[in-house]
C-alpha positions as CSV (number, residue, x, y, z in Angstrom):
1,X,21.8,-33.0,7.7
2,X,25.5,-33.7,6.9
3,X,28.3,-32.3,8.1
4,X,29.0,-28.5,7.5
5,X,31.7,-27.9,5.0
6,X,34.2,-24.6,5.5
7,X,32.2,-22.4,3.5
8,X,28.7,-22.9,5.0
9,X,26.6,-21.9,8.4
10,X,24.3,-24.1,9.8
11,X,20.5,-21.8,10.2
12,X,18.2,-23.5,12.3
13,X,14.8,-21.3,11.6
14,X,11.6,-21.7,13.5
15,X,8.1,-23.3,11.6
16,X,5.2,-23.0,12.0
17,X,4.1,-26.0,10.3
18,X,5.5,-29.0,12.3
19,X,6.7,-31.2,9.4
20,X,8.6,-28.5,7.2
21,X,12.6,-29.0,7.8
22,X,13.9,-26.4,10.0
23,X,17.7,-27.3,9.8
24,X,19.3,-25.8,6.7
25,X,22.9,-26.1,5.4
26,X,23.8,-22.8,3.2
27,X,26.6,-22.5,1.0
28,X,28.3,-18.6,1.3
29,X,31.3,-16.6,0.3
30,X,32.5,-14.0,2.6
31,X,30.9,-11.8,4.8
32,X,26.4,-12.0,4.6
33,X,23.7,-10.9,5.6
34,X,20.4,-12.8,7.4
35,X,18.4,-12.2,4.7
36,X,20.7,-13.6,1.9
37,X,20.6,-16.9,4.3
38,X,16.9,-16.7,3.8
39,X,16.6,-16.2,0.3
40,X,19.1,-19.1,-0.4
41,X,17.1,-21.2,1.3
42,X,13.8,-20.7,-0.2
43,X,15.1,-20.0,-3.4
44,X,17.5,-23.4,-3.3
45,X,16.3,-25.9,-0.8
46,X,12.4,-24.8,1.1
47,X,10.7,-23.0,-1.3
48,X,8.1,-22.5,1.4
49,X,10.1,-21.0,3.8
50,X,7.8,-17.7,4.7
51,X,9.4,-14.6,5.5
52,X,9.0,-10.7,4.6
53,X,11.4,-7.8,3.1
54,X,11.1,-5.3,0.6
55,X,13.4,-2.5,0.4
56,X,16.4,-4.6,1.4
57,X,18.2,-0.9,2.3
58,X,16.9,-1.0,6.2
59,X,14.5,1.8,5.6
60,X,10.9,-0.2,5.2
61,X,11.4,-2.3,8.6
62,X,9.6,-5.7,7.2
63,X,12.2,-7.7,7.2
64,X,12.4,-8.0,11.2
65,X,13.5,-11.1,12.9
66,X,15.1,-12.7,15.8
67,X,18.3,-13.9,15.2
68,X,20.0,-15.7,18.4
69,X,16.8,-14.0,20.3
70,X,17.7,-10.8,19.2
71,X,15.4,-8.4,16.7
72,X,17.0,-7.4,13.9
73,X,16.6,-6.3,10.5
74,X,17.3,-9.1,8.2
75,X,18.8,-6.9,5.5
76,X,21.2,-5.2,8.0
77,X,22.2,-8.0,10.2
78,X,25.8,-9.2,9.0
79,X,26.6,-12.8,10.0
80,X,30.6,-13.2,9.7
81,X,32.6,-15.6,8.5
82,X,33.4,-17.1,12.0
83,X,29.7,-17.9,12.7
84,X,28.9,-21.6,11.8
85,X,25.7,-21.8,12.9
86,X,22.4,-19.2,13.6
87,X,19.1,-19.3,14.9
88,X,16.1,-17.5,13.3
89,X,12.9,-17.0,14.8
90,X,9.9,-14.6,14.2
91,X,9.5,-12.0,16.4
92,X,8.4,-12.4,19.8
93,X,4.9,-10.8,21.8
94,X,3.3,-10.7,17.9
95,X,1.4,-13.7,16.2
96,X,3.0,-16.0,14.3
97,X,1.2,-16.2,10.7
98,X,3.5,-18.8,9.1
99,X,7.5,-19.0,10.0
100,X,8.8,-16.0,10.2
101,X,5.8,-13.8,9.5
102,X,3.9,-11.7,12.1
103,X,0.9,-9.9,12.5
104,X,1.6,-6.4,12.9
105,X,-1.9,-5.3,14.0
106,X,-0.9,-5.0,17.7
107,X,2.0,-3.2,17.5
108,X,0.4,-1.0,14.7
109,X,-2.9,-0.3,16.8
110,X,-0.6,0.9,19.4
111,X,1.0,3.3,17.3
112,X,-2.1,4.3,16.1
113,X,-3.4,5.0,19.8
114,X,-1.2,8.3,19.5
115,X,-3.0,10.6,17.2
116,X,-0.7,13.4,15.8
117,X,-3.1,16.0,16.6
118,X,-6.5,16.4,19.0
119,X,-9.2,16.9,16.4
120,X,-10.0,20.6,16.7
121,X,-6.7,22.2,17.4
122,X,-4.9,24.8,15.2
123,X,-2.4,22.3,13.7
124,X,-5.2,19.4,13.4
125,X,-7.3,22.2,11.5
126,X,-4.2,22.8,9.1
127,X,-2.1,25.7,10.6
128,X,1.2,24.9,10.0
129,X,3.8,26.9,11.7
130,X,7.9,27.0,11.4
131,X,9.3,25.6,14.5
132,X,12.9,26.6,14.2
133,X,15.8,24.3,14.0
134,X,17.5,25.9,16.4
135,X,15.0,25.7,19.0
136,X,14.9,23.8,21.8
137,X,11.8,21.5,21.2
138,X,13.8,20.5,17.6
139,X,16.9,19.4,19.5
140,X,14.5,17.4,21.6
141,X,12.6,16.2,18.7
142,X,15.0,15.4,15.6
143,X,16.9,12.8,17.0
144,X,13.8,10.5,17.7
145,X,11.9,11.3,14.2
146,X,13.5,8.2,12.3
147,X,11.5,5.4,13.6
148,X,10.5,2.6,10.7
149,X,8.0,1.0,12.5
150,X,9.8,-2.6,12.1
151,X,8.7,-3.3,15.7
152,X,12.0,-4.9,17.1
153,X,11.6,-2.6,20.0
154,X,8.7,-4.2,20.8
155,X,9.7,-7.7,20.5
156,X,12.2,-7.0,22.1
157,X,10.1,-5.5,25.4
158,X,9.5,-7.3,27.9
159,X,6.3,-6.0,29.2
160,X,4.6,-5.4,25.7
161,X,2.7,-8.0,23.5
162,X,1.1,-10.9,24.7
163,X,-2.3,-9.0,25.2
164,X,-0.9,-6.3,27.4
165,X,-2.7,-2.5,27.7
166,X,1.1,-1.3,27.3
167,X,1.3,1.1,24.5
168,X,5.1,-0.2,23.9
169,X,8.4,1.7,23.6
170,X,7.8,2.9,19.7
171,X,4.8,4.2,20.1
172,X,5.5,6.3,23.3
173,X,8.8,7.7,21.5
174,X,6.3,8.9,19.1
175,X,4.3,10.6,21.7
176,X,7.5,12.0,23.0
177,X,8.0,14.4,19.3
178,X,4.2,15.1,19.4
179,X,4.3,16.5,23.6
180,X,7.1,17.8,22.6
181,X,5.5,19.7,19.7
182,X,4.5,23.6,21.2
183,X,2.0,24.2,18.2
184,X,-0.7,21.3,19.3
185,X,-1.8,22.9,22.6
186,X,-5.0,20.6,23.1
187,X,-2.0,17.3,24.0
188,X,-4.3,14.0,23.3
189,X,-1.1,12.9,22.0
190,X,-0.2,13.5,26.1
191,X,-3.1,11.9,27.4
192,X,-2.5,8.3,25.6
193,X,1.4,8.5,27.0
194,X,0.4,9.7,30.1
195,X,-2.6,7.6,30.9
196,X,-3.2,3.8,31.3
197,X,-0.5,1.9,28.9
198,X,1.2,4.6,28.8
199,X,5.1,5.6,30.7
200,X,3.9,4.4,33.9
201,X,3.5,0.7,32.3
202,X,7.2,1.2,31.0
203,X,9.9,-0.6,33.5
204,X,12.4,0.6,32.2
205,X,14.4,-2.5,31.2
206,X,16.3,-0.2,27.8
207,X,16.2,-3.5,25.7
208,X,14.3,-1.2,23.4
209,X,17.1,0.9,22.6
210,X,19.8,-1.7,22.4
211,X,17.8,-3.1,19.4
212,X,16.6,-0.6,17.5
213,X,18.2,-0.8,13.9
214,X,18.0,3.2,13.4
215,X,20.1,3.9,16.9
216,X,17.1,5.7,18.4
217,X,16.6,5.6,22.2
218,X,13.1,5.0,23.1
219,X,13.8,4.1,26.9
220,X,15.2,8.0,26.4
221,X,11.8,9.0,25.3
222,X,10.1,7.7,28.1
223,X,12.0,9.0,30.8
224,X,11.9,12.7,29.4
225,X,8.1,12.2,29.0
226,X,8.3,10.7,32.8
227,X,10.4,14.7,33.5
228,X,7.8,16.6,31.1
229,X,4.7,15.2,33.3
230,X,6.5,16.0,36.5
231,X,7.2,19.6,35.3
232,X,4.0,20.3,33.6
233,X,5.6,20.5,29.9
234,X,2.4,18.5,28.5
């Protein structure tokens, strides 16, 4: 590749396929994002380049990558005028499907682990009651409930992926709203964050929260499940 000139970065992005270019010089103005880099380059030089977004308005999470070895949302993650070159890579503990594509299954069947309700309790049989929100178990709860599954808290752990039982920091903040939840008194929610994989797995490195694109703390979650066990809460 030739030199840069003053209005382009240099994006290096990871392959899967060992003979596709990887080194891409893209022409910008101003301020963009990581995902207009992207689309500039499979839409004007790799039109193989593969990579996922939808929404483009950081609400669907798809659009996850690393970017300098950080997760990030593609869509959200600015890259300023001062930086002249940038590193893209899919996201790590997740199989690569082709470039910058992941399967999602095991982060997914993680989240899946923790089941809202046990089958047979009042809420799982459709009783709904009011939980103020003013009580105590909302203040708790709220601030975790905006989670969009993109998984960059899990790419960004370092004891989930790779084949580990660890139920990873997204899906354990999930099981902190559902403990947390007084109208499901049977807890299997409890027994998956409590058990093996669960907050004992965790150690408690906080990359999770660092990353997350929605400012949630999931390293938060874990340690109030960690004070709810000791306490009997759950």
């Amino acid at each position: 590749m030739g030199g840069l000139t003053a209005a382009a970065v240099e994006v290096r992005v990871a392959r899967s396929d060992p003979d596709a270019p990887r080194t891409f010089s893209v022409e910008r103005g101003g301020s963009r994002v990581v995902l207009d880099l992207l689309i500039a380059i499979q839409r004007q030089l790799d039109p193989t380049l593969g990579f996922r977004y939808s929404c483009r308005v950081a609400t669907c999470g798809t659009c996850t990558v690393r970017v300098d070895g950080l997760p990030v949302l593609a869509c959200q993650a600015i890259v300023p005028d001062t930086v002249r070159h940038v590193r893209i890579e899919p996201l790590a503990g997740l199989p690569v499907v082709r470039d910058l594509i992941v399967d999602m299954r095991p982060f997914l069947e993680r989240w899946a682990a923790v089941e809202p309700f046990e089958p047979g309790s009042p809420v799982g049989e459709g009783t709904f009651a009011v939980v103020s929100p003013e009580s105590p178990e909302r203040r708790a709860i709220d601030p975790t409930l905006d989670c969009i599954s993109c998984g960059a808290c899990f790419s960004a752990c370092g004891v989930a992926g790779d084949g580990r039982r660890f139920l990873g920091p997204a899906a354990l903040n999930r099981a902190m709203t559902l403990v947390g939840d007084s109208r499901d008194a049977d807890g299997g929610h409890a027994r998956s964050a409590f058990g093996p994989g669960g907050i004992d797995d965790c150690h408690s490195i906080g990359a999770c929260t660092v990353v997350c694109p929605k400012g949630l703390d999931p390293a938060g979650a874990i340690r109030r499940l960690r004070r709810w066990r000791i306490v009997g809460h759950a």
